[in-house]
N, C-alpha and C positions, 0 to 999 in steps of 0.2 A: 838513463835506462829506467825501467820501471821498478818500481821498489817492491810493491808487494802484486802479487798475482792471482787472481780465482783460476784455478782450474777447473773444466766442469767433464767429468766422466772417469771412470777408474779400469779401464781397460788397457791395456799393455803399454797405448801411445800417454793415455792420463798421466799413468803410474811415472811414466820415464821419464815424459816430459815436468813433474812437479820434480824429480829427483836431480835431473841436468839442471832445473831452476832453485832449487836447492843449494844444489854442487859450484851455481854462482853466485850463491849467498844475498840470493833474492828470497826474500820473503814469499809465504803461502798458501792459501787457502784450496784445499780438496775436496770434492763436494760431488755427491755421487747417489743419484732415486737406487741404484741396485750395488751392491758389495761383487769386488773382484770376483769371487768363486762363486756367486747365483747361478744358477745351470742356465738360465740364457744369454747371458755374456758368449760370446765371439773368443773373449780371449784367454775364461778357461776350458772352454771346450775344442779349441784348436789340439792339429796334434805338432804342435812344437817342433814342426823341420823350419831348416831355413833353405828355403828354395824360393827364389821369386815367381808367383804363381798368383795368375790372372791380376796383375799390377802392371798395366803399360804406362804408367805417369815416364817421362823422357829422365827424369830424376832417380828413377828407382834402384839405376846399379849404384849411385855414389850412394844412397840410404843403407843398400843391402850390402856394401864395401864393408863399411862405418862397422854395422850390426857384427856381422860374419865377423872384424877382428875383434870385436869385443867379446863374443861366444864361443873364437876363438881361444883366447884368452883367458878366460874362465872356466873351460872346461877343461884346458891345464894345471890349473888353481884347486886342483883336490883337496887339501888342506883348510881352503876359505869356504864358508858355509854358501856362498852361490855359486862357487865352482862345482861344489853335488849336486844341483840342478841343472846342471849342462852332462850331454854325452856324445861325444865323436863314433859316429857309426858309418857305414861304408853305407852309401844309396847308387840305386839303381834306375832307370828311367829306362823301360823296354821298350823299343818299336818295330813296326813292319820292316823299315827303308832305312839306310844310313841316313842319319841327319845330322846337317850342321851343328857344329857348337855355338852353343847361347852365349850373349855379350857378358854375360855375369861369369861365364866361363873362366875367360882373362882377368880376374880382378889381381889384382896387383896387392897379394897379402902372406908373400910366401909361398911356398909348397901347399897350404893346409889343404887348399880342394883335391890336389893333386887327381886332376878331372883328366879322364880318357875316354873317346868315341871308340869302340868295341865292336867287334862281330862278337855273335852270338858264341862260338867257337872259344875266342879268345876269352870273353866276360867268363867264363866257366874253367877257364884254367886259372884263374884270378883267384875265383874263388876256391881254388882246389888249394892253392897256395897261401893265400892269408885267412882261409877258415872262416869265410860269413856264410850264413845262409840262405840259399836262393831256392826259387822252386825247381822240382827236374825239369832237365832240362828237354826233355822229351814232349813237356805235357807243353811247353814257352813253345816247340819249335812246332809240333804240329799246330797251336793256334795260328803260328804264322809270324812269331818274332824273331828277327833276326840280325839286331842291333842294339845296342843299348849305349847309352852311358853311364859312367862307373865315376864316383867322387865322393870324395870327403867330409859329411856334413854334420852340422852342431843339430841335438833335438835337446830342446826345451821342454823340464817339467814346469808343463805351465801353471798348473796350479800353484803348486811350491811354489817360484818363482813370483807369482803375483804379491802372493801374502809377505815371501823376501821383502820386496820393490814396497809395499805398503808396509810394511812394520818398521823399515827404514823412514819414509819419510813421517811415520810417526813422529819416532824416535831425534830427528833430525830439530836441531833448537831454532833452524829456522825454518818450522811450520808452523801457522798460526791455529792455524782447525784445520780439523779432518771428519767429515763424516759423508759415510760412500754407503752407504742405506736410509738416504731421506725419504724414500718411499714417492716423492713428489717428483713428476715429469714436468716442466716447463714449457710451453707452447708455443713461446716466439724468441728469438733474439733480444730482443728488447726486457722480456723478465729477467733474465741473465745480466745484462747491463744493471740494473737495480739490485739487483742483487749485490753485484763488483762492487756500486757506489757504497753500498747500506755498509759493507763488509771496510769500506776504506781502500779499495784497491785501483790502484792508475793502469792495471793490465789482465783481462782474458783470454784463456783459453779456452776453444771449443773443440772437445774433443770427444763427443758423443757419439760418432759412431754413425748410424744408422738414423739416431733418434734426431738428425741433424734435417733429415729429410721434413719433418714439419718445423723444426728450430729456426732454418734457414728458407722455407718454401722451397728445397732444392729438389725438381722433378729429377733430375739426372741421376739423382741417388736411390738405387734401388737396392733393396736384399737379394744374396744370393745363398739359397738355399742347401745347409750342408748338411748330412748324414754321417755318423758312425757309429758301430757296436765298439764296446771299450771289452777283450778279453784279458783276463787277470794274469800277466806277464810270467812270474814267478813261476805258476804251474800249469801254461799253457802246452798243450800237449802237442808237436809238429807228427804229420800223417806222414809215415817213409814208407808207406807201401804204395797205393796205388797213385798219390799225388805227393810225394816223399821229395826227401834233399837230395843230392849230389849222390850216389852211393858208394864210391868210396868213403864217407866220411858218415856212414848210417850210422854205423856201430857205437859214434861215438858224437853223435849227434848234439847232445848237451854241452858239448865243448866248443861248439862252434860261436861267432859270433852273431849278437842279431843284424839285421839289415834293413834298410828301407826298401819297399818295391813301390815304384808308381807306374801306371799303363793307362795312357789316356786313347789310346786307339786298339779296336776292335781285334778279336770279339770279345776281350776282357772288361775293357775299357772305351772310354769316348771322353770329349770333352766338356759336356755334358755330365756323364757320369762316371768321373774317373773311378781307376781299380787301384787302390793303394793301401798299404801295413805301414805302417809307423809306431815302431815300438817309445816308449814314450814312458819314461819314469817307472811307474808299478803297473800298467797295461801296454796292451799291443792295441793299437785305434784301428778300426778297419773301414775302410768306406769306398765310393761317397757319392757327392753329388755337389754338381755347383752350378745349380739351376735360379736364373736370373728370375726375379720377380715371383716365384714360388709360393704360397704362404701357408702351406700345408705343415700344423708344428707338430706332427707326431711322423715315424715312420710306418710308410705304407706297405701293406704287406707286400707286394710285388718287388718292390725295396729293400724289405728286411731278405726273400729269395736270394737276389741278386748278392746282396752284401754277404751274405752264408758261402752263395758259391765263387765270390773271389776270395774267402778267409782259405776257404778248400784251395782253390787255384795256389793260393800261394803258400799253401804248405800246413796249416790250421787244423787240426781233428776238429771238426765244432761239436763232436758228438760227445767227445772228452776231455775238451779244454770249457773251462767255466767264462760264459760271458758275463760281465760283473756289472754294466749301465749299457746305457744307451745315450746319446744326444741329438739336435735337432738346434742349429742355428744356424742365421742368417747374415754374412759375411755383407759390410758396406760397401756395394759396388759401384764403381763411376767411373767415367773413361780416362779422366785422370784425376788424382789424387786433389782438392781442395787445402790446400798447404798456403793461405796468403793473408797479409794484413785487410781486414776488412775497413779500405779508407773513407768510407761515408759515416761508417758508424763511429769510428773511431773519431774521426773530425766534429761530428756532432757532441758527441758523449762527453770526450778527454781521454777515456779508459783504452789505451788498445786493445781493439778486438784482432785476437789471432783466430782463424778456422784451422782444421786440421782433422781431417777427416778424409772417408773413401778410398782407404787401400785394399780395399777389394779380400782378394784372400792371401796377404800378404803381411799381416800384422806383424807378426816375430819373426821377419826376413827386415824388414824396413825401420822397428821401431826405434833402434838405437839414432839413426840418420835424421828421421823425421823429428823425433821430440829436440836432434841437435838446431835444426832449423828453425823449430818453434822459437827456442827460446834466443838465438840471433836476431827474429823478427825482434822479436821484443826490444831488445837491446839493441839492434840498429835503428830501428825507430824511434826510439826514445831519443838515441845522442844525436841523432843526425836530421831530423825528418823526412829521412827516407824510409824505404822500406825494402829488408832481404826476402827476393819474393822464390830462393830457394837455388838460383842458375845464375844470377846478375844484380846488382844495385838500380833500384830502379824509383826515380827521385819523383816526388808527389810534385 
């Protein structure tokens, strides 16, 4: 197996995968041009649901399995300082039409999702009974929604979280270095190999992201462009009058619990520019947009409209709840995920080259799975000279 490792990028799959390589008492290097919480990173601007979203890799439900029970898990763990980072909240996914349930549906992890396909009807006597809160129901049904699905899902404070995952593998005796603000972009695969060597390393990981697209010449990988207003959760103010909650439950509105709304069909939503809340640590994220190839890095005013009137939609005073940031990043997009031993390079080198990139907008649904993968490549290639290419053994 490989003994010691470069890892190259510090974003959710970086962090986890130096930490699962850690946890098997492989040796480390972390190496990173922007630090976790830089405001263009992916993975702390995300809003930390775990829902598999625009990730078709055939791989994605055993990743987001994996993740879900470990988020699971930790967000039971109140007591452990990363179990405060995780929070069970009831989510919502509103549509026109009954729709089938999604494969990720059935995961085989317990009750936790405890996932129901809903009429619009029944979603609302849910919520009368376990106290979350949804928009009226009036304003849902005259747009035209009249189904939903109702489940159980972990939100990630992703910031916290990141700094967790890195201050851990600081602190961990087997990491060699760590520095995740070199300021330096690398331009090919090949600087990264000299690098591995220079450093004394028999194994790389590529886990840049985005930045993979000139790393690797990979046309397939594009940006997908996201939006959200961050409002300041604690004293966000919910409208009960003209776009209010539930009204039985006005009077005591503050009692309720928060919720996730996502609406990717009109006229709130599309898939293009989905309509969704995600309460998330110390703000509520509002957005968005996941427009492929996009590279516009500010929000456009037509954009920042839209985004006003789904906070309204979904229940938001914008007049009287304080919006606190804004963000603007660009999710790794590719038709499926780059998860594989690179065996030309690797044969040349000595060094395994692992890729690991292009989960689209699925980072904190998949990261736990993915970085488990990573470092099996590593370790089945090494003892065997094969390579686990994530589904099968598959012998060079």
């Amino acid at each position: 197996m490989a003994t010691k490792v470069l890892v190259v990028g510090s974003g959710v799959v970086g962090l986890r995968t130096a930490i699962e390589l850690i946890h098997r008492r492989i040796r480390v290097h972390l190496i990173s041009p922007r630090h976790p919480l830089h405001p263009s990173t992916c993975s702390m601007g995300a809003g930390g649901l775990w829902m598999p979203f625009h990730c078709t890799d055939s791989r994605t439900d055993r990743w987001s399995l994996e993740t879900l029970n470990e988020l699971t898990r930790l967000s039971s763990e109140k007591s452990s300082p990363a179990g405060k980072l995780v929070e069970t909240l009831p989510a919502v996914v509103f549509s026109r039409n009954s729709q089938s349930a999604p494969s990720w549906s059935a995961h085989a992890s317990g009750k936790s999702l405890d996932f129901k396909n809903l009429s619009i009807e029944d979603l609302y006597k849910q919520s009368e009974s376990q106290r979350f809160r949804l928009p009226r129901k009036e304003v849902m049904k005259m747009a035209g929604y009249s189904h939903a699905w109702l489940f159980q899902t972990q939100i990630v404070d992703t910031p916290k979280m990141l700094m967790h995952m890195l201050n851990e593998i600081i602190a961990s005796e087997y990491t060699d270095h760590v520095d995740v603000e070199t300021d330096e972009y690398y331009t090919n695969i090949e600087e990264l190999l000299i690098e591995a060597k220079e450093r004394g390393c028999d194994g790389l990981v590529n886990c840049t992201g985005l930045g993979s697209k000139l790393l690797c010449n990979d046309a397939s990988l594009i940006g997908a462009r996201g939006i959200l207003l961050h409002y300041d959760r604690a004293s966000c103010v919910w409208n009960q009058k003209e776009r209010g909650f539930i009204s039985s439950v006005e009077a005591k509105t503050n009692l309720l619990q928060d919720s996730v709304i996502t609406i990717s069909e009109p006229p709130f939503g599309s898939e293009t520019m989905p309509c969704y809340m995600i309460p998330r640590g110390d703000i509520v994220a509002v957005g968005g947009s996941y427009l492929v190839g996009d590279e516009e890095k500010g929000i456009r005013s037509s954009e920042r409209r839209r985004i006003l009137e789904n906070a309204q939609n979904m229940g938001i005073d914008t007049k009287k709840s304080m919006c606190v940031s804004e963000w603007v990043g660009f999710r790794p997009y590719r038709s499926a995920m780059r998860l594989e031993v690179d065996e030309k390079l690797s044969s040349l080198s000595g060094v395994t080259v692992v890729h690991s990139y292009g989960c689209g907008g699925s980072g904190w649904t998949v990261f736990v799975g993915v970085a488990s993968d990573n470092a099996n490549l590593l370790e089945t290639r090494m003892e065997t000279g094969s390579h686990f290419d994530g589904r099968n053994e598959v012998h060079c």
